[in-house]
C-alpha positions as CSV (number, residue, x, y, z in Angstrom):
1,X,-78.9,119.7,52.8
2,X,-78.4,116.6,50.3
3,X,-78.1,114.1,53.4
4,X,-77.1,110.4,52.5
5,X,-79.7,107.8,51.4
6,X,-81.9,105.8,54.3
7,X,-81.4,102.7,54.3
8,X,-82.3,99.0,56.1
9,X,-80.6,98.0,58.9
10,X,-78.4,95.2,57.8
11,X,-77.5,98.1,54.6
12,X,-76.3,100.4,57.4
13,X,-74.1,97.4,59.1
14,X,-72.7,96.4,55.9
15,X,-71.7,100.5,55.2
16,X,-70.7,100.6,58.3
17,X,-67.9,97.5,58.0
18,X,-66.7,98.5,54.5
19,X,-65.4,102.4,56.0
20,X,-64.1,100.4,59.6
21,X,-61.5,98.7,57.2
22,X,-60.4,102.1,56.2
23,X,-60.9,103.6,60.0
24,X,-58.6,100.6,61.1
25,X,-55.9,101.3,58.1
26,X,-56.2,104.6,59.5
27,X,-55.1,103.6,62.7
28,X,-52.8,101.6,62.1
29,X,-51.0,104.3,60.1
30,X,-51.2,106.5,62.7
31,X,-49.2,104.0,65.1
32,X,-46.8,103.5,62.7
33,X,-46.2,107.6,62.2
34,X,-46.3,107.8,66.4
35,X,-43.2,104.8,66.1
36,X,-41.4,107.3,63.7
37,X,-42.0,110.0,65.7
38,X,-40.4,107.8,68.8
39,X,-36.8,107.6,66.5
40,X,-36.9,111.4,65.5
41,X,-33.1,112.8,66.6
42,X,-33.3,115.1,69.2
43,X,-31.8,118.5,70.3
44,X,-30.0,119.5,72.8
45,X,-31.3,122.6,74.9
46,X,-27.8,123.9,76.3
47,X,-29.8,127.3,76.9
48,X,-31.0,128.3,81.0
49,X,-34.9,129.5,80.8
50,X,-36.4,130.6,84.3
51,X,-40.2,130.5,84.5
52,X,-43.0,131.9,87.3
53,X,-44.6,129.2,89.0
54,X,-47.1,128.8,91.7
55,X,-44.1,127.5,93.9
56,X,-41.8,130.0,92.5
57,X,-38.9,130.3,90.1
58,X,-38.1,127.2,88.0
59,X,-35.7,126.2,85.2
60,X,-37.0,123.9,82.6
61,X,-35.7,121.2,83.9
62,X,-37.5,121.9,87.3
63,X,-40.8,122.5,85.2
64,X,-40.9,118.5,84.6
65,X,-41.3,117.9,88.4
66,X,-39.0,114.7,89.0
67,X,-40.6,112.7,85.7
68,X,-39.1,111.9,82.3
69,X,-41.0,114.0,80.0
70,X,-42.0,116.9,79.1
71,X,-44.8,118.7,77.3
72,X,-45.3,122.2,77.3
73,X,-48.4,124.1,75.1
74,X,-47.5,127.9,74.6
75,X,-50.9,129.6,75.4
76,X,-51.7,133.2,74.6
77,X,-52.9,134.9,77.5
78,X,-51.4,138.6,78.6
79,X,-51.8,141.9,77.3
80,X,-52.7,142.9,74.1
81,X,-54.4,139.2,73.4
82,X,-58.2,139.0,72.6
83,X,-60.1,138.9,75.9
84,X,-57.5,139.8,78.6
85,X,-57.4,140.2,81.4
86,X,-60.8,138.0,81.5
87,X,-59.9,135.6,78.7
88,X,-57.5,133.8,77.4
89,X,-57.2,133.4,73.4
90,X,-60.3,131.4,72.2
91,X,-58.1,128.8,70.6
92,X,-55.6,128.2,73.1
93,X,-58.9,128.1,75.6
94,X,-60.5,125.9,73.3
95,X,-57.4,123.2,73.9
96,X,-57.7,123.9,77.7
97,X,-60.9,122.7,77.5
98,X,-60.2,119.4,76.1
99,X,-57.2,118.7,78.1
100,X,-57.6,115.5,80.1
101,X,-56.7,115.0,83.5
102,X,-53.0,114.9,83.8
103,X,-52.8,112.5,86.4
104,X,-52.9,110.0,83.4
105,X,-50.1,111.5,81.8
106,X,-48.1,111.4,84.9
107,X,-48.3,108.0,85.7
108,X,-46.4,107.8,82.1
109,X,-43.5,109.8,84.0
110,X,-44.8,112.8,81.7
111,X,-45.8,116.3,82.8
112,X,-48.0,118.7,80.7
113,X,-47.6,122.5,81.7
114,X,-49.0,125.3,80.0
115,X,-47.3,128.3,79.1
116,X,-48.0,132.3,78.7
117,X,-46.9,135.8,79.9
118,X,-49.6,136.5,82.2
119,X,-48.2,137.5,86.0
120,X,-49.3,134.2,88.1
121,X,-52.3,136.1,89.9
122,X,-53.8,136.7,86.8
123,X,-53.5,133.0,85.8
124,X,-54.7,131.7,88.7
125,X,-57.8,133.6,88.3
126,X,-58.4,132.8,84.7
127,X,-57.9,128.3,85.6
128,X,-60.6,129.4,88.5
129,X,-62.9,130.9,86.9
130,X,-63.0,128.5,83.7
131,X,-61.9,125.2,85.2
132,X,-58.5,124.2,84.9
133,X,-57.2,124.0,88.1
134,X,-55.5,120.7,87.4
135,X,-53.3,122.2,84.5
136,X,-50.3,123.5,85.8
137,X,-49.4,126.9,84.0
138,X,-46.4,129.0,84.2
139,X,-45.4,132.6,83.0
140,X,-42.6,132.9,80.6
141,X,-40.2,134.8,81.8
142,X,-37.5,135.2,79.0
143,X,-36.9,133.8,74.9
144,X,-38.0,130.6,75.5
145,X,-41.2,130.9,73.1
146,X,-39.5,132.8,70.4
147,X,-36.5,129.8,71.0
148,X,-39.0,127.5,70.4
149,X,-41.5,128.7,67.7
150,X,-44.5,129.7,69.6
151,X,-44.0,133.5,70.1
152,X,-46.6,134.8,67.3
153,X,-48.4,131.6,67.3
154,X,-49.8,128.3,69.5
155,X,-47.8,125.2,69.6
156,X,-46.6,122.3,71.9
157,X,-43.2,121.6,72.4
158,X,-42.0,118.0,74.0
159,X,-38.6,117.3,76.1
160,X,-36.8,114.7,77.9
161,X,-34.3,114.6,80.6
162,X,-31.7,112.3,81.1
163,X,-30.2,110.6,84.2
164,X,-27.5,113.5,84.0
165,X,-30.1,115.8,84.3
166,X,-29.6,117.3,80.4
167,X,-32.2,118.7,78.4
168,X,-33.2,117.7,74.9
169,X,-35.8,119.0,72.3
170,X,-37.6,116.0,70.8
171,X,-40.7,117.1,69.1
172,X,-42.8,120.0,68.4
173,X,-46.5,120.1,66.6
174,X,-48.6,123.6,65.4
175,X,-51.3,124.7,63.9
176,X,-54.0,122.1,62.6
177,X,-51.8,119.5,64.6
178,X,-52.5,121.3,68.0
179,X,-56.0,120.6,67.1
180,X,-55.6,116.6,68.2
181,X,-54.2,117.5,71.6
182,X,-56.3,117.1,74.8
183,X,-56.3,113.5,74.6
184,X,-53.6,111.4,76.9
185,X,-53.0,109.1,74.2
186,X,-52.6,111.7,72.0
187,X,-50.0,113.7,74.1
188,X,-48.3,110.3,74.9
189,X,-48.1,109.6,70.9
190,X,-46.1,112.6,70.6
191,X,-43.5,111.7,73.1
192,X,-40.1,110.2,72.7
193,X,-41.0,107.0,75.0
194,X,-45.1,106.8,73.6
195,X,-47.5,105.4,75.7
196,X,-45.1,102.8,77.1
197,X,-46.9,99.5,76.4
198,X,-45.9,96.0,75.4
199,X,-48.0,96.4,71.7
200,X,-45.9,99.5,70.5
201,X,-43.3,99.4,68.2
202,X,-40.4,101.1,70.2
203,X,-36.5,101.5,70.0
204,X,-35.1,98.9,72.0
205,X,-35.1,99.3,76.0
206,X,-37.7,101.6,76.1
207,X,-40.4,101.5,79.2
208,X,-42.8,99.5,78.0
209,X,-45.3,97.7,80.6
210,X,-48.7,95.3,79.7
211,X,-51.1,96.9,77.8
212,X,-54.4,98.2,80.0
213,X,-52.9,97.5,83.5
214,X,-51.2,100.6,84.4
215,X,-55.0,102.5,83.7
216,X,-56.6,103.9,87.0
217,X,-58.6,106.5,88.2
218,X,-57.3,110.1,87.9
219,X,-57.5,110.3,91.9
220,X,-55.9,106.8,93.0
221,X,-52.5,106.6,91.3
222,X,-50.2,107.7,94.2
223,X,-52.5,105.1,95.9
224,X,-51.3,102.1,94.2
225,X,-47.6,101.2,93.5
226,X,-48.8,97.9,91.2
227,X,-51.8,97.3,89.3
228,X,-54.8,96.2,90.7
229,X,-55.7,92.1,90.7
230,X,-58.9,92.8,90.0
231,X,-58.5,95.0,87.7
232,X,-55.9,93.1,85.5
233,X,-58.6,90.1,85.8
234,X,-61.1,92.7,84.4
235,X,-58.9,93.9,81.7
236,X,-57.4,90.6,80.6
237,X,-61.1,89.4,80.2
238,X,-61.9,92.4,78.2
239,X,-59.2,92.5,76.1
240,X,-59.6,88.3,75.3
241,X,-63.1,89.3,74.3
242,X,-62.2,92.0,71.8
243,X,-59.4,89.9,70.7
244,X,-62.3,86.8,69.7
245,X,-64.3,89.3,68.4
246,X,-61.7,90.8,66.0
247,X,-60.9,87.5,64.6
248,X,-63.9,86.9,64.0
249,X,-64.6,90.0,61.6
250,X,-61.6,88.9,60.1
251,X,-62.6,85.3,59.4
């Protein structure tokens, strides 16, 4: 291996400063793309789809379960897929793995569900056995992957539902972009309403609440209605902190 030099310590910090400028570009583009992303056009789904559920039959609009938005991966697992009936595809396994807990994403009015062809018994003992049981998953029942791109091949579409109750397409990522998901921010980036805090650049009367505050723990949500005093003390501390401390490496 031809590894990078060694170098002193105050080398190393200096390095280390000159790529954070282009890190921090980085990011910075990549919340400008996400502000696109929330002013893409979206489409209409005019079309009924009936999925399998643990609760029985649903429509797509009952898959988002009362909230907003809705994300839905398309993950190969049924017959004639690498590794059934133990397995699911490695890829598609791979994302299950990574997928946070979606208590986060609900508390953004958003619902992650993931989708294949497997009967719901089967399912059930696959999230068992490898860990999942906080993902919901579903069996397509119908044209709804081929509808939406992900019939030969991974890929997570995103919807949104109205007051009326009607359905709209508004965003849909494959291949080496499926790669990113897992992440709650990363999911939320891809929605129409984002992560829904004050600092985002958003259409105009969007949701959008103080930045850190709405956090909590995965288990306590339904627990509190507001944020916690103590922790918006804690956070607004925090955040003053990292605030000094970025002026200051700007200065």
């Amino acid at each position: 291996m031809n590894t990078p030099p060694v170098v002193s310590p105050e080398a190393w910090e200096a390095a280390r400063e000159q790529l954070l400028v282009k890190e921090k570009a980085h990011t910075h583009a990549r919340d400008a793309l996400a502000a696109e992303r929330r002013r893409m056009p979206w489409m209409a789904v005019d079309k009924t789809y009936a999925f399998e559920t643990p609760d029985g039959r649903k429509s797509l609009l009952g898959l988002f379960d009362g909230r907003r938005q809705l994300i839905v991966y398309r993950a190969f697992y049924e017959p004639g897929v690498f590794g059934w009936p133990d397995h699911a595809c490695r890829g598609c396994s791979m994302v299950a793995d990574q997928v946070a807990h979606p208590a986060h994403l609900n508390a953004r009015d958003t619902t992650l569900v993931f989708a294949s062809r497997a009967p719901q018994a089967d399912v059930a003992r696959l999230k068992a056995r490898m860990g999942w049981e906080a993902i919901p998953w579903v069996t397509l029942t119908d044209g709804f992957d081929a509808d939406f791109g992900v019939d030969e091949w991974h890929g997570t579409n995103v919807f949104y539902r109205d007051d009326d109750g009607r359905v709209f397409r508004t965003y849909f990522v494959n291949n080496r972009g499926d790669e990113q998901m897992g992440s709650t921010w990363n999911y939320l980036d891809i929605t129409p309403l984002g992560r829904q805090e004050v600092w985002e650049d958003s259409p105009q009367g969007y949701p959008q609440t103080p930045t850190y505050k709405w956090w909590n723990w995965h288990d306590n949500y339904a627990a509190e209605a507001a944020p916690d005093p103590k922790w918006v003390e804690v956070s607004d501390a925090g955040e003053a902190t990292f605030r000094k401390l970025d002026e200051g490496a700007r200065s």
